[in-house]
N, C-alpha and C positions, 0 to 999 in steps of 0.2 A: 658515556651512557647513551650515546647516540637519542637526544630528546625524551627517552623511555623514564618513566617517574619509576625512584628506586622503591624497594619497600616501604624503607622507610615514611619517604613522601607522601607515600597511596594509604600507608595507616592516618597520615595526621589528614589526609584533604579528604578521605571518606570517612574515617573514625570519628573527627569530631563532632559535623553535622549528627551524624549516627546516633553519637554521644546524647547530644541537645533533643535530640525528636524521642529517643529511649525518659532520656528525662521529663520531659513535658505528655509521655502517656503515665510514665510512677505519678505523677504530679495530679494529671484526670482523675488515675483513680486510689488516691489519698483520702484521708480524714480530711485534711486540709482544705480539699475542691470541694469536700462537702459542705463547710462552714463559709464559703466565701464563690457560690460558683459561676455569678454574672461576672465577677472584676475578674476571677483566673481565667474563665470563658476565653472573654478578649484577650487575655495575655498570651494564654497558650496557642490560641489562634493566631495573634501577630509574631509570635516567635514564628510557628513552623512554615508560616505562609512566606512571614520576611525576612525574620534574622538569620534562617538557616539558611534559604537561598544567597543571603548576603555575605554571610560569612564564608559557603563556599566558593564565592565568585571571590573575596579577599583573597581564599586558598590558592585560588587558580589562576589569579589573576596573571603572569606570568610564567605560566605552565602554558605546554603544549596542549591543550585543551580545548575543547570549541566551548565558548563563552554561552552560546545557547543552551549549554547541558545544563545550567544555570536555572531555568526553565523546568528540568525534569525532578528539579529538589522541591520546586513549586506546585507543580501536579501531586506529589506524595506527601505534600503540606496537606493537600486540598484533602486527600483520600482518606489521609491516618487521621487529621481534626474531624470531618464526617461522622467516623466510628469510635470516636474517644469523647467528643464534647456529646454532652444528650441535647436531644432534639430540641431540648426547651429552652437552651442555653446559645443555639446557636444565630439569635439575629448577626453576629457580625457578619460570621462564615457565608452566611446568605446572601448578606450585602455583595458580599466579597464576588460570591457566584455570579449574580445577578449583573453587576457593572465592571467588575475588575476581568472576570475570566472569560467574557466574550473578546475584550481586546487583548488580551495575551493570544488567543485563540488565532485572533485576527491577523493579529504580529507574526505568528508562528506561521502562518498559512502564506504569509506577504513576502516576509523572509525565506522560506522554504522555494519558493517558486521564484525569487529572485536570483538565488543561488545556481538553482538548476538553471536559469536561461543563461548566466554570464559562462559557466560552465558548458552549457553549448554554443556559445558565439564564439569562445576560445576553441573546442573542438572545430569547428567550423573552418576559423581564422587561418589553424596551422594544419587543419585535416591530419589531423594523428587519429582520429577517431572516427565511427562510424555510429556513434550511439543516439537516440532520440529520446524525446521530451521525459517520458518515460523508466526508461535504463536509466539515465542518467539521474531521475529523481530517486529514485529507490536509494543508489548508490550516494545521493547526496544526505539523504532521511539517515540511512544507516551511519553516518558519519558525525549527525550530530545526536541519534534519539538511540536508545537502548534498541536492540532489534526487532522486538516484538510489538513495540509502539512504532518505530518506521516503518515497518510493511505495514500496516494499521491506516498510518497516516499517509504515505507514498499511494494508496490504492483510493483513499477519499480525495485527495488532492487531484490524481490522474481520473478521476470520475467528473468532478468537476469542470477541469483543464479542458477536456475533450470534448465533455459532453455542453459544456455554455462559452467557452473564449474563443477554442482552435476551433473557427470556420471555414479559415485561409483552403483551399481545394492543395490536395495532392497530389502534386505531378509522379509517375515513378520513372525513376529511373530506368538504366538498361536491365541493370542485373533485381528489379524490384519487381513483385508479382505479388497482383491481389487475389484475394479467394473469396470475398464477398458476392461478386455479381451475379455468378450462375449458380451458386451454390441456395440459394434460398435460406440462407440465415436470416437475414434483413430483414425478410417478409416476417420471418418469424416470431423476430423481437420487436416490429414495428407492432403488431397483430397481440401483443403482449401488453403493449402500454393502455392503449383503448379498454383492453377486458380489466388489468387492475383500474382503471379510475372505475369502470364502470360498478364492481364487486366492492369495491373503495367504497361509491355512495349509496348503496341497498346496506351492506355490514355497517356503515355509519349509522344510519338509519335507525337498524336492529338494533343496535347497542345501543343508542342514546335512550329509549325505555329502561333499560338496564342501568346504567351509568356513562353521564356526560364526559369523566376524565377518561376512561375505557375507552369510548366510542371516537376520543379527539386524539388518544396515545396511537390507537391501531389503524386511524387514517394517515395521523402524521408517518409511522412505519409506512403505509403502503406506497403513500405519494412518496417517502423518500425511495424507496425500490424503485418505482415509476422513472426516477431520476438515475437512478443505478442502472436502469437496463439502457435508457438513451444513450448514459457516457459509455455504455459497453458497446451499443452500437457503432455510434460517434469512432468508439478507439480502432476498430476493426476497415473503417476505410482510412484512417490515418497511419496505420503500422503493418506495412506488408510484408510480408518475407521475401527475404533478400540474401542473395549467396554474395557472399565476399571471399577476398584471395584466398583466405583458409579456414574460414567458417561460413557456415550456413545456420541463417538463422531465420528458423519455422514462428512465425506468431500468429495468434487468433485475439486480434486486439489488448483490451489489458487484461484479459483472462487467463489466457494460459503460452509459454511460449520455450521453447525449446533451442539451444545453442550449439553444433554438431560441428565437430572435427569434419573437414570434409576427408582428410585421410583417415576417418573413423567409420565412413563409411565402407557396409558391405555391399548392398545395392540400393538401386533406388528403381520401381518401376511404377507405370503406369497401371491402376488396377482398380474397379469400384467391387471388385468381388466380394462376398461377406466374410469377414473373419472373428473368429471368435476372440475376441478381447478378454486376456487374462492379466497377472501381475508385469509380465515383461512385454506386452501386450497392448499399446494406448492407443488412443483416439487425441488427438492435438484438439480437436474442440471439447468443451466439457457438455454440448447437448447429446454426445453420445449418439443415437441411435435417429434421432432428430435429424441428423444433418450427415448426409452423403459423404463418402470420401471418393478420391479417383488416384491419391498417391500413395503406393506404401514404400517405406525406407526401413532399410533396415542397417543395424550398426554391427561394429567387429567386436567392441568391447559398450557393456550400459550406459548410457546416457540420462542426462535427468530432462524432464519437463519441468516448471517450474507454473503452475495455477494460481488460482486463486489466492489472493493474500500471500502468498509464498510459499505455498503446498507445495513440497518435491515429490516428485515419485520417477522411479526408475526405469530404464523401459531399452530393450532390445527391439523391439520393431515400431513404430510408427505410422499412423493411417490421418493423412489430412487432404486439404481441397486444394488444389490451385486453378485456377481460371485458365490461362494458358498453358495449361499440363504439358502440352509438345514442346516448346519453347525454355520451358520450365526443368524439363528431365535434359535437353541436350544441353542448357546452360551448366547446369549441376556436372554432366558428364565429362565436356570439356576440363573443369575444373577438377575431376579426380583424376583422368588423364594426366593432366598438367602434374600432377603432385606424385604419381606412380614413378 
């Protein structure tokens, strides 16, 4: 079976938890929850929060499974009691909130980023690989968390990472080229943070006449943006593009970044010309029209960009920055040569 769970298996280790959480919402909303709903409150609550998770880590316990998915039974404890127990009924679940689910939160985030660095000291170790903090977290997220929740959480983890731990300066290498310096990005989102705090404390202001919880939700948003554009910053002198033996790989920090056959390419040249950007058609930065380009590349067969959160989109030409453009197109050239 080569480690693959048969059918069989994948009915009993997802069907039963299924089974138990389908049970305990008929159970909500019975005659029954109505005649007794502080005592079934708690029960249904410690069932979906504990016994399912528990019982699916019994299921797996010996399966090919990462033990952390263990974890994702517990988040849909959290979500499905939310919306089945009533508001009035739920002091546990609160509790729960309040002290249990910052440190799972904690774990989750400690664990995830322990993963990714042993994962790059072994690439490192044996150089089989070329991947950083980054790539590699994604790929590590996807492995343990359903996909939709690890790019989720792979892009708050790398906001973080970048923007308050990695201060260590980056050397680049031969084949590494950045595109921060002359392009005036930096200015841009430096010039960004100053006007949100500043609009932060006048809209604080305004809204606290209105309402205090409004006025404390839409600053905690903005300060958290404020924090999002520095790790963006932050990520864009840490991840430069980099041609290697048979890929070229274009980034714009953790925003947006693109992976190219170098035998997929059809040219590549020097150019800040205007072009009009349509579906086959990108810009590798997402400021679009904000921020200069001097390289366009173009491919033989589509290529994906891959953005924001994990936005693919597909693309025949290509328009980004590189700082040393001369150095940058004959490194690239050399490298299609070699492969022709």
């Amino acid at each position: 079976m080569n480690n693959k769970l048969s059918i069989s298996n994948s009915i009993i280790i997802f069907g039963f938890p299924l089974l138990i959480i389908v049970l305990m919402i008929v159970i909500a909303n019975s005659r029954l929850f109505e005649l007794n709903p502080e005592a079934l409150s708690i029960g249904i609550t410690a069932d979906l929060l504990f016994t399912v998770p528990f019982i699916y880590f019994l299921l797996i316990r010996k399966k090919n499974i990462p033990k952390i998915t263990v974890l994702s039974l517990f988040i849909i404890g959290v979500v499905v009691t939310t919306f089945i127990i009533p508001e009035e009924n739920q002091f546990f679940l609160d509790q729960i909130k309040t002290w249990f689910l910052p440190i799972v939160e904690i774990g989750v985030f400690s664990f995830v980023v322990y993963k990714v660095r042993k994962v790059l000291k072994s690439y490192r170790i044996n150089k089989e690989d070329d991947r950083d903090f980054f790539s590699t977290l994604k790929i590590t997220c996807e492995e343990i968390l359903p996909k939709k929740i690890s790019v989720l959480l792979a892009m708050e983890i790398a906001v973080f990472y970048y923007g308050f731990i990695y201060w260590k300066k980056r050397k680049l290498r031969n084949n590494e080229f950045s595109y921060h310096k002359n392009s005036g990005t930096i200015s841009i989102l430096i010039a960004l943070i100053p006007i949100i705090g500043i609009e932060t404390y006048v809209l604080h202001i305004l809204l606290m006449k209105w309402s205090i919880i409004a006025a404390w939700i839409v600053s905690g948003l903005s300060i958290y943006s404020g924090f999002q554009i520095f790790g963006f910053l932050k990520s864009m002198l840490k991840r430069p593009s980099s041609i290697e033996t048979n890929t070229l790989y274009l980034r714009y920090g953790i925003l947006s970044e693109a992976a190219i056959d170098i035998d997929n390419i059809a040219s590549v040249e020097i150019s800040s010309k205007p072009i009009e950007f349509t579906d086959n058609t990108l810009k590798l930065s997402p400021l679009g029209e904000l921020e200069s380009h001097n390289m366009i590349l173009t491919v033989k067969n589509e290529n994906s960009m891959i953005g924001l959160y994990g936005i693919k989109r597909k693309f025949k030409t290509l328009a980004f920055y590189i700082d040393k453009k001369e150095e940058f197109k004959a490194e690239l050239d050399k490298k299609i040569q070699l492969l022709e």
